[in-house]
C-alpha positions in Angstrom: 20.1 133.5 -22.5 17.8 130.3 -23.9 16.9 130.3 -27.3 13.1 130.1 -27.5 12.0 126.6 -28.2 8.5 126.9 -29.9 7.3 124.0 -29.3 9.0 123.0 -25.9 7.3 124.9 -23.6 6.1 122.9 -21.3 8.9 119.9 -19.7 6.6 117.1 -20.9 6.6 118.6 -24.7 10.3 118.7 -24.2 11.1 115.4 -22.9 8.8 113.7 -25.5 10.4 115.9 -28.3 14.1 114.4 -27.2 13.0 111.2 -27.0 11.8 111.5 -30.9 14.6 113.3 -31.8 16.9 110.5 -30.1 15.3 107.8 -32.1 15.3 109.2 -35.6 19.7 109.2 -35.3 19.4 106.0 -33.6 20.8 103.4 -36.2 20.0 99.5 -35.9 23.3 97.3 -35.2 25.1 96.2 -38.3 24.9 92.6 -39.3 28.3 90.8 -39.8 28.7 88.9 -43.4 31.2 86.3 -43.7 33.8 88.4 -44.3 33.5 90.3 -41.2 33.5 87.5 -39.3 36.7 86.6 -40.6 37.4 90.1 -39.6 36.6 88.9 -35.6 39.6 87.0 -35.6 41.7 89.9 -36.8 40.3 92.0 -33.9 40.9 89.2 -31.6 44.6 89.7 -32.7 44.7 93.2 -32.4 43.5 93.4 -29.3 45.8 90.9 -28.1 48.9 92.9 -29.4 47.5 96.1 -28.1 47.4 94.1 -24.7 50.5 92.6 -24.4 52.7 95.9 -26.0 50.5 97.8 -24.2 49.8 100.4 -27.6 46.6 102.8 -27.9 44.0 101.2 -29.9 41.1 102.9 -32.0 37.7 101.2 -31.0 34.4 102.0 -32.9 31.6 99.9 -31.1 28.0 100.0 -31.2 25.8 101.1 -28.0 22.1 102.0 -27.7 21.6 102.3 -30.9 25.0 104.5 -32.0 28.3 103.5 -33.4 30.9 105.3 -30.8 34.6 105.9 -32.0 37.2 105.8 -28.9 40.7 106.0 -28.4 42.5 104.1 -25.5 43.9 101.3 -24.0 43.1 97.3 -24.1 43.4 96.1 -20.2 42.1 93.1 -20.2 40.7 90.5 -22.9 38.6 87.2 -22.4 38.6 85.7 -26.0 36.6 83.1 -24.4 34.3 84.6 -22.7 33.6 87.3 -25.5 34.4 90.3 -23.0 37.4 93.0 -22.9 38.1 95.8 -20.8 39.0 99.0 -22.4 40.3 102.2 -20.9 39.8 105.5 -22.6 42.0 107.8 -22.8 39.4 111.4 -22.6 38.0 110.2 -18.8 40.4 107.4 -18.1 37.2 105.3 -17.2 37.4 101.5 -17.8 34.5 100.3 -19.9 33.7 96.8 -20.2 32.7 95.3 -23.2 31.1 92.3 -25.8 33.9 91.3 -28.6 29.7 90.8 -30.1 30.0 95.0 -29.7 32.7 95.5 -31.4 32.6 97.0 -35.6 36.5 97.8 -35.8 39.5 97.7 -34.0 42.7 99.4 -35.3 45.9 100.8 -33.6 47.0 104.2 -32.7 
């Protein structure tokens, strides 16, 4: 059984009532000081390590407009390039990402 919705009754009312209700959690992406950009070469590191001992890493990152906590595994890193690939360990779906995305790396 559906809870009533007062003021979703109609689909449109509903859709436009997500969509607000989606933006007010969304948070803006956090600006780096210095000392989190010292912090960059840290994660660099650790993702690095992870990589080569082949250890479960904790990843918060931010995506469309939400900072997302994982745990999984580092498959592939381009330092370079600013990219990694990261599989989780919930769906086992690789996910690849900015190093710009990235808020903290720590391992399991």
């Amino acid at each position: 059984m559906k809870k009533w919705r007062s003021f979703a009754t109609l689909p449109e009312q509903y859709i436009g009532l997500q969509e607000i209700i989606d933006k007010q959690v969304e948070v803006t992406q956090p600006v780096l000081t210095e000392e989190q950009m010292e912090q960059i070469k840290q994660i660099n590191f650790i993702l690095i390590e992870a990589l080569h001992t082949n250890k479960q890493v904790y990843l918060t990152y931010y995506k469309r407009g939400q900072c997302i906590t994982e745990t999984g595994s580092i498959q592939f890193v381009d330092s370079l390039g600013g990219l990694f690939v990261f599989i989780d360990d919930v769906f086992e779906l690789k996910n690849k990402m900015r190093l710009s995305e990235l808020i903290d790396v720590s391992l399991a």
